[in-house]
C-alpha positions as CSV (number, residue, x, y, z in Angstrom):
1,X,-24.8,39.5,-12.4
2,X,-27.6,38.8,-14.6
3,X,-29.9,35.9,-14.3
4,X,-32.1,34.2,-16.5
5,X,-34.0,30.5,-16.0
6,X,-35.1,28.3,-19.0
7,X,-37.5,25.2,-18.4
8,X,-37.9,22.3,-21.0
9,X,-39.6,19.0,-21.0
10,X,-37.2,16.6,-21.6
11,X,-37.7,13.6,-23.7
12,X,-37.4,10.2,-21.6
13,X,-38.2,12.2,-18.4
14,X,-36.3,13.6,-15.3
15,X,-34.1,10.3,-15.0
16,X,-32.4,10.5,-19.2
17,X,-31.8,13.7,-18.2
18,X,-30.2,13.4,-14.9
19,X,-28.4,10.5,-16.6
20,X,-27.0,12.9,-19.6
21,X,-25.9,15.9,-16.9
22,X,-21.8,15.6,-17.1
23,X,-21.0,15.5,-13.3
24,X,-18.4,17.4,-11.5
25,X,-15.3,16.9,-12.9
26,X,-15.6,16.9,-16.3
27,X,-13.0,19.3,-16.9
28,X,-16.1,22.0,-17.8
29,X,-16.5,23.7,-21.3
30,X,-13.9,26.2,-22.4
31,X,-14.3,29.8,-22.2
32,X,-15.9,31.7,-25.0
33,X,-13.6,32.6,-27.7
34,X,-13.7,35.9,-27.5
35,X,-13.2,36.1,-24.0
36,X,-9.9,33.3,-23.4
37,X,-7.0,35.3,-22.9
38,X,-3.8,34.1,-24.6
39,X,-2.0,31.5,-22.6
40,X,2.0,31.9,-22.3
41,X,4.3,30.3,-24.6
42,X,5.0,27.1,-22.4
43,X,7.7,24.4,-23.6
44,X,6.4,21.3,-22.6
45,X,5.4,18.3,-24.5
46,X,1.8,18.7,-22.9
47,X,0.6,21.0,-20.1
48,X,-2.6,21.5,-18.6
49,X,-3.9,24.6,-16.4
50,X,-6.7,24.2,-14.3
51,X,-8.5,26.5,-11.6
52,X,-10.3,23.6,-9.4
53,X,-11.6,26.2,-7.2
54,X,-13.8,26.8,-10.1
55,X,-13.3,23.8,-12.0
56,X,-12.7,25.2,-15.2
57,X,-9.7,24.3,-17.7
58,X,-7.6,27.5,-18.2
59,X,-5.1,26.4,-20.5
60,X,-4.1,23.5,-22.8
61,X,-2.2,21.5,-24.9
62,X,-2.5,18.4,-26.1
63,X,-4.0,17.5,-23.1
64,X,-5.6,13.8,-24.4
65,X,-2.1,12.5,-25.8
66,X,-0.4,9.5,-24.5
67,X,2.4,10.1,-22.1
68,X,4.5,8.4,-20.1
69,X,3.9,9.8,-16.5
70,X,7.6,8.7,-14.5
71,X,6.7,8.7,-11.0
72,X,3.5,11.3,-11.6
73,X,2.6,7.7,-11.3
74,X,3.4,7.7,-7.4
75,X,0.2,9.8,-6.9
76,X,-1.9,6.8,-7.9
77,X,-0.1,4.7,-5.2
78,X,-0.6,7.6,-2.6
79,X,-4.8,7.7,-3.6
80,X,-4.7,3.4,-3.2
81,X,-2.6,4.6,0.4
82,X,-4.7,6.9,1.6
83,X,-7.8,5.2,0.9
84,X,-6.3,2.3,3.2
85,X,-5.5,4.5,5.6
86,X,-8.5,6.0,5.6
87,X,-10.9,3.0,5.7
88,X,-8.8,1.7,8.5
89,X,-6.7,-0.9,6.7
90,X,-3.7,-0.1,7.8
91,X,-2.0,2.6,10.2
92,X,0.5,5.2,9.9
93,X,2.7,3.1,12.8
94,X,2.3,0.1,11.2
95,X,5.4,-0.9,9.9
96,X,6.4,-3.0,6.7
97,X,9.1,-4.9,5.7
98,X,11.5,-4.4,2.9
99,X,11.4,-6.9,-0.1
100,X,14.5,-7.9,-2.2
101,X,12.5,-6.6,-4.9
102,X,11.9,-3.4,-3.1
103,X,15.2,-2.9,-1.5
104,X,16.7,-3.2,-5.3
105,X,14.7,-0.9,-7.3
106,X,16.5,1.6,-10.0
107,X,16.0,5.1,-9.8
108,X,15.2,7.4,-7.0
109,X,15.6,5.6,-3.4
110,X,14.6,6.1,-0.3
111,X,17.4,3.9,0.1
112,X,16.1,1.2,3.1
113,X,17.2,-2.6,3.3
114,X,15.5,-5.5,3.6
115,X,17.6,-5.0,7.6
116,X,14.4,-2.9,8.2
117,X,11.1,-2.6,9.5
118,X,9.9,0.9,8.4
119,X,6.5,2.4,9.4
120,X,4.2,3.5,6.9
121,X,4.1,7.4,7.7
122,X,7.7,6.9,6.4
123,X,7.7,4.7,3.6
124,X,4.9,7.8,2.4
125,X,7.1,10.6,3.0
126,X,10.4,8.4,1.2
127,X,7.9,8.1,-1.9
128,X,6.2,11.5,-2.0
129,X,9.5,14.1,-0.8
130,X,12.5,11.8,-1.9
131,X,10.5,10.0,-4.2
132,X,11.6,6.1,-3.8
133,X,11.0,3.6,-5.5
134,X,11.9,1.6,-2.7
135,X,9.6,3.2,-0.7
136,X,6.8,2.8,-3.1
137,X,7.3,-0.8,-3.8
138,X,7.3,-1.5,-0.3
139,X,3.9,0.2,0.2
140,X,2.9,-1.5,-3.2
141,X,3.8,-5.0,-1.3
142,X,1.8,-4.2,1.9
143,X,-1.1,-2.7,1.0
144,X,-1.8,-5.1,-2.4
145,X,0.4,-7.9,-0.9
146,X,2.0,-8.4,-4.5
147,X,3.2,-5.4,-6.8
148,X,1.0,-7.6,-9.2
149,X,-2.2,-7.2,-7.6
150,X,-1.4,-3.3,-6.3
151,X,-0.8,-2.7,-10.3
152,X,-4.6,-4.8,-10.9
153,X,-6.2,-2.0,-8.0
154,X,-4.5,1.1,-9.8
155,X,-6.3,0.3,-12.7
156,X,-9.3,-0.5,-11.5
157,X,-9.4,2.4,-9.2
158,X,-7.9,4.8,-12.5
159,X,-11.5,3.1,-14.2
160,X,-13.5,4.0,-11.3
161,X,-12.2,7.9,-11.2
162,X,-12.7,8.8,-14.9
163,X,-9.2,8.1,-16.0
164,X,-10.3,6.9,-19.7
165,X,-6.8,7.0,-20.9
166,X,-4.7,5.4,-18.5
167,X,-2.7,2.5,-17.8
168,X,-0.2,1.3,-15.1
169,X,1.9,-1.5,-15.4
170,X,4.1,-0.7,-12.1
171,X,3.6,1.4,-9.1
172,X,6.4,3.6,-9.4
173,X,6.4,5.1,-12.8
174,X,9.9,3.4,-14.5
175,X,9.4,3.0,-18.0
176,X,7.8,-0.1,-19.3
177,X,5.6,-0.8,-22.3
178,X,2.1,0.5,-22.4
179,X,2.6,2.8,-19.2
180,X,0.9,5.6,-20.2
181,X,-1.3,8.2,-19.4
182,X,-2.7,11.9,-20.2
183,X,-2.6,15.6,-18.8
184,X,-6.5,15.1,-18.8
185,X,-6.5,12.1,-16.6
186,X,-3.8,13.3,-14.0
187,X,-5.7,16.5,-13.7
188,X,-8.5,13.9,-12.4
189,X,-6.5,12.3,-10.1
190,X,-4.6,15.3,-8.9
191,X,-8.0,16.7,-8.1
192,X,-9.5,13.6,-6.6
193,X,-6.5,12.8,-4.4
194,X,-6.7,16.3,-2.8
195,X,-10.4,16.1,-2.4
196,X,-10.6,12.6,-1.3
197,X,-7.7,13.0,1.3
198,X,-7.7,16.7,3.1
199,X,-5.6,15.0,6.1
200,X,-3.1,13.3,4.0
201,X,-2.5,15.4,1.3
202,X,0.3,17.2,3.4
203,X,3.0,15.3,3.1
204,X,3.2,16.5,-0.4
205,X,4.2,20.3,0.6
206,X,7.2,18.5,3.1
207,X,10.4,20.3,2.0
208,X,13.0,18.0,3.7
209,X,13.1,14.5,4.7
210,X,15.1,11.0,5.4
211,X,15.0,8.4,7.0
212,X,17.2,7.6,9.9
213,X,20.7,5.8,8.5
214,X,19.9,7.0,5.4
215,X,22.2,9.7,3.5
216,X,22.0,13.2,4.4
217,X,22.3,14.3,0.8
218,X,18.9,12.4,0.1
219,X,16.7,14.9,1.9
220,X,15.2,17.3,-0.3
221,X,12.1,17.3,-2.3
222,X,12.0,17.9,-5.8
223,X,9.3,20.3,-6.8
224,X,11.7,23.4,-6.1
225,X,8.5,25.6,-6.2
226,X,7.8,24.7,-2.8
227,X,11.4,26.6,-1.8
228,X,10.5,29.4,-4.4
229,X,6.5,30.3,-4.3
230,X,4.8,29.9,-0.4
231,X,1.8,29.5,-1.6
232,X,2.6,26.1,-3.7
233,X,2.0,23.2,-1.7
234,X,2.5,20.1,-3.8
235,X,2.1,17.9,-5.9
236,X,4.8,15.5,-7.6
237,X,7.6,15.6,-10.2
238,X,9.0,12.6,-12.4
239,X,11.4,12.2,-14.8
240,X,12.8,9.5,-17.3
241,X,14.8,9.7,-20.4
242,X,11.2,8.8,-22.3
243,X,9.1,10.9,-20.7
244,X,11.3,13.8,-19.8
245,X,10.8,16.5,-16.8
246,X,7.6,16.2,-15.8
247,X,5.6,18.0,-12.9
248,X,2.1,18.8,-11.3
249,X,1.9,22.1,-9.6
250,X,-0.9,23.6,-7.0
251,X,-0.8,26.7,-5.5
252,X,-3.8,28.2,-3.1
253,X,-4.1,32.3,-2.7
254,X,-6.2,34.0,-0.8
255,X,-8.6,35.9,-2.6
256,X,-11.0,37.8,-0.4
257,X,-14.0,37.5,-2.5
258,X,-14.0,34.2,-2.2
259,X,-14.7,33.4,1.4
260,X,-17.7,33.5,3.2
261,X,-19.7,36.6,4.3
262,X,-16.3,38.7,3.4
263,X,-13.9,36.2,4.6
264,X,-10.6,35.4,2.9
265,X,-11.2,32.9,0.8
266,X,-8.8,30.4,-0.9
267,X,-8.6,29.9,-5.3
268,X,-6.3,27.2,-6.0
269,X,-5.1,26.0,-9.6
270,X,-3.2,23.1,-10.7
271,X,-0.3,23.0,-13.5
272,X,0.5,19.7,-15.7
273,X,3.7,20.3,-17.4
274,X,4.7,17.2,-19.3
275,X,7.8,16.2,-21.3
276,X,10.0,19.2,-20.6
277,X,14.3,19.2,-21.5
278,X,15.4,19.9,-17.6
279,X,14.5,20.3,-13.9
280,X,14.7,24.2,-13.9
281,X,12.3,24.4,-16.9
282,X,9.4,22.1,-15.2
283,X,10.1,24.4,-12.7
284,X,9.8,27.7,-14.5
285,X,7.0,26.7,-17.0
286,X,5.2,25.8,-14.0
287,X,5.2,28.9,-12.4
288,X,4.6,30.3,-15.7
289,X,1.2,28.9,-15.9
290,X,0.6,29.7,-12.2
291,X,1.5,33.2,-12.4
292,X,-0.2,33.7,-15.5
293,X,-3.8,32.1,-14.4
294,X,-4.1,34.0,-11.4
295,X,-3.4,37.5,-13.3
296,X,-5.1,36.6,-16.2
297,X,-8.7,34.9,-14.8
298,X,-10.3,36.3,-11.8
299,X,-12.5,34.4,-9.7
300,X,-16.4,35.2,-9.7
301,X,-18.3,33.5,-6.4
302,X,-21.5,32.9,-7.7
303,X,-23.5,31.2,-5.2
304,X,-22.2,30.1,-1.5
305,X,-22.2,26.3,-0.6
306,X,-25.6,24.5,0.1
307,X,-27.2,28.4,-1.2
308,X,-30.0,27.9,-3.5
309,X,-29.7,29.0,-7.1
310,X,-33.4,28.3,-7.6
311,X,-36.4,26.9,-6.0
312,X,-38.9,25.6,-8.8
313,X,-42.5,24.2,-7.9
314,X,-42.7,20.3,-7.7
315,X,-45.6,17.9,-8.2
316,X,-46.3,15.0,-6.5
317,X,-44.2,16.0,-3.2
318,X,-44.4,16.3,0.3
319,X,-43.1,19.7,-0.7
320,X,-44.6,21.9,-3.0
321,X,-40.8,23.1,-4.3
322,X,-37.3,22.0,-4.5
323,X,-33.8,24.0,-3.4
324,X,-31.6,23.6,-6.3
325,X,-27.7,24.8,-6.5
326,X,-24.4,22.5,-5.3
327,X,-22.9,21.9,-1.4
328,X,-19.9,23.4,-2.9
329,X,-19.6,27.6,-3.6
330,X,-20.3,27.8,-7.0
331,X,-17.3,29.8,-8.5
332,X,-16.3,30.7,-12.3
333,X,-13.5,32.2,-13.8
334,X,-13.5,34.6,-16.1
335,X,-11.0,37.2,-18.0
336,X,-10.0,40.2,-16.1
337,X,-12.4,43.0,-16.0
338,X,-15.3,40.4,-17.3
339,X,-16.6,40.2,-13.7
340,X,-19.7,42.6,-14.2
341,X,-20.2,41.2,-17.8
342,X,-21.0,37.3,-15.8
343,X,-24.9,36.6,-16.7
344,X,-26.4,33.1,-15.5
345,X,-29.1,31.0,-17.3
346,X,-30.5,27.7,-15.1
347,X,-32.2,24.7,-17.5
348,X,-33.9,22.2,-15.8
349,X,-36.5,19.8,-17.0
350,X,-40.3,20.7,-17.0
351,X,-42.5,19.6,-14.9
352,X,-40.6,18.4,-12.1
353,X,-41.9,15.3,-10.7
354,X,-41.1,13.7,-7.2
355,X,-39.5,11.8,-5.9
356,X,-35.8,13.7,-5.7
357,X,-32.9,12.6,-2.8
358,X,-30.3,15.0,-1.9
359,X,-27.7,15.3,-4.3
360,X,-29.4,14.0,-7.6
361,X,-28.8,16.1,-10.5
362,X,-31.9,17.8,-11.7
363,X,-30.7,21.1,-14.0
364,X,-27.6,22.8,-15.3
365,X,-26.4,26.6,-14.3
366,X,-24.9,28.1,-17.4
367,X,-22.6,31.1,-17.2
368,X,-21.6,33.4,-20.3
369,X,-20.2,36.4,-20.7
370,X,-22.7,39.4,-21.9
371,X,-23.8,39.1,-25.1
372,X,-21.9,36.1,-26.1
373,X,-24.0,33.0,-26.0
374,X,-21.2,30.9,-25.7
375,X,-21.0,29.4,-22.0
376,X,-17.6,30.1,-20.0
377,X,-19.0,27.0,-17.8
378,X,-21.6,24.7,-17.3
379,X,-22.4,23.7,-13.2
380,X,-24.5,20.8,-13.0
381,X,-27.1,21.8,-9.7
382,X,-28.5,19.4,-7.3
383,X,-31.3,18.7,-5.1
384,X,-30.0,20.3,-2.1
385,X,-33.0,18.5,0.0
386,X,-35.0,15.4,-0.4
387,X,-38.2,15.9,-1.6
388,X,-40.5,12.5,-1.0
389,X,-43.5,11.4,-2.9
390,X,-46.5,12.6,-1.8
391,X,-49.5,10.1,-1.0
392,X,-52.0,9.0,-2.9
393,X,-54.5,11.9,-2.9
394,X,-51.7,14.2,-3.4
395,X,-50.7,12.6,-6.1
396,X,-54.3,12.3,-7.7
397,X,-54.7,15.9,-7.2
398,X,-51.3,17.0,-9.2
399,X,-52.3,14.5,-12.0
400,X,-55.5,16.2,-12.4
401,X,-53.7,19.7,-12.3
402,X,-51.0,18.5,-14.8
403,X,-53.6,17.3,-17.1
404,X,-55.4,20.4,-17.0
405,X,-52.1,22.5,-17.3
């Protein structure tokens, strides 16, 4: 691997350019032209490929159009969930009761009554394996109180992730007006709801469930790749007339250049296949794209977590330099065979002025492929350490040495 650095003073000063760095999940800049391998004919209205291990888009198609997401909208009511969960609101045992409104929803049904007091750890499982809108509603009811006001959080919470082209109007996914959304923004959320919520995410690789009373025939989860491939664990399907077969793959392999110190280490994608004729084909496109990203990309480790890509000089600090890089590995994919052609280019404002806290954005790692100039991906790098403002004589004596340099 080669690497280069490149320093520039920046116009307006460390903070416009900290401001201007595109943070972590921007869905990173496309591979060089020359270098993208040729994606798979996939028949889908939209579909969307993405490595997240490396965080770089794979494969596309008309990844920014309106859709109508079916119950891919059930993974915005699992992130409001979770988060409750997690902050302590409520409690897996906790139970909730069934509404009228709940207990008749259309569509896929967990199939409780308003007879019952069901605890949350089910009413999750009936949304994410059997997908119910029963199930959903109810957790819609008890964690926002109204369906109203759970439908006023998804939004806001849809702002606060990225999602710029979304809009709920339910928390289920039936089809209503303006109910929309793009492959872009679930690849957010997708990505956000595993990251977010390691110790929930589970339920969504459960195989079989129901609830006690409740048919036998209404056990089995939808996403048939999790009976086919071993190493897919998730995410959600959906399906109405409007929006047609719908599903959000993600698969994690071990890939032993990837770990740490030699270790097996873990690269896992995620497929968005929107708007496809029939169950079987979500299915198969799905794996399509899976199959086709792991043979067709390899995974370069570039850096380790917390390892520092560079360490330039500071002025005005308690420290005389700054660790730069990302707590995360920093991984890229790349064409097969590119590997050895992966050279590395770090920009950063000149001079670097402190103070710095951990995890500001001060420069940019950008990765191309030999001679191309074209990046395969853009990493924004952090301050890995604090660096504090020095006192006053320290600061006197860099001013004088800036002046003179």
């Amino acid at each position: 691997m080669h690497c280069t650095f490149k320093a520039f003073r920046a116009p307006g000063g460390l903070r416009d350019f900290a401001a201007s760095l595109t943070l972590f999940l921007t869905l990173l800049v496309p591979a060089a032209h020359a270098q993208v391998p040729q994606a798979p004919e996939i028949a889908a209205r939209s579909y969307l490929l993405l490595d997240i291990t490396a965080n770089q888009i794979l494969a596309a198609k008309d990844i920014d159009s309106p859709v109508e997401p079916a119950s891919l909208t059930k993974l915005m009511t699992e992130y409001l969930v979770f988060d409750a969960l997690k902050s302590k609101k409520i409690d897996l045992k906790q139970t909730f009761p069934v509404s009228q409104r709940a207990w008749k929803m259309p569509g896929s049904r967990m199939f409780i009554d308003p007879k019952m007091q069901v605890p949350v750890e089910d009413l999750i499982k009936g949304m994410v394996v059997q997908s119910g809108n029963d199930a959903t509603m109810a957790l819609a009811e008890g964690v926002g109180g109204t369906a109203e006001n759970f439908v006023r959080l998804m939004n806001e919470q849809a702002k606060a992730l990225g999602m710029k082209s979304t809009s709920y109007k339910n928390p289920e996914g039936l089809t209503e007006p303006g109910h929309t959304t793009t492959a872009r923004d679930l690849s957010i959320l997708s990505t956000r709801l595993m990251q977010d919520f390691p110790d929930y995410i589970g339920y969504s690789a459960i195989k079989k469930y129901r609830y006690p009373g409740t048919p036998a025939a209404n056990d089995t989860n939808r996403n048939t790749l999790l009976f086919r491939d071993p190493t897919v664990d998730g995410l959600k399907t959906g399906h109405t007339d409007a929006a047609g077969y719908c599903m959000i793959a993600t698969a994690k392999r071990d890939f032993p250049n990837l770990g740490a110190a030699g270790a097996p280490g873990g690269r896992r994608l995620l497929a968005i296949v929107l708007g496809t004729v029939s169950d079987s084909a979500r299915a198969n496109e799905s794996q399509k794209l899976l199959n086709w990203g792991y043979t067709a990309y390899e995974a370069v480790k570039l850096f380790d977590a917390g390892q520092a890509v560079v360490m330039p000089s500071v002025w005005k600090g308690t420290s005389s330099t700054v660790k730069l890089g990302r707590p995360q590995a920093i991984v890229v994919a790349v064409a097969a065979g590119n590997a050895a052609k992966v050279k590395t280019q770090v920009a950063r404002p000149d001079p670097l002025v402190a103070p710095f806290a951990k995890g500001q954005a001060v420069g940019t790692l950008k990765v191309s492929l030999g001679d191309n100039p074209a990046p395969v991906a853009e990493v924004p790098l952090v301050a890995l350490e604090a660096v504090e403002e020095a006192g006053i004589l320290g600061r006197a004596w860099d001013a004088i040495r800036l002046w003179i340099k």
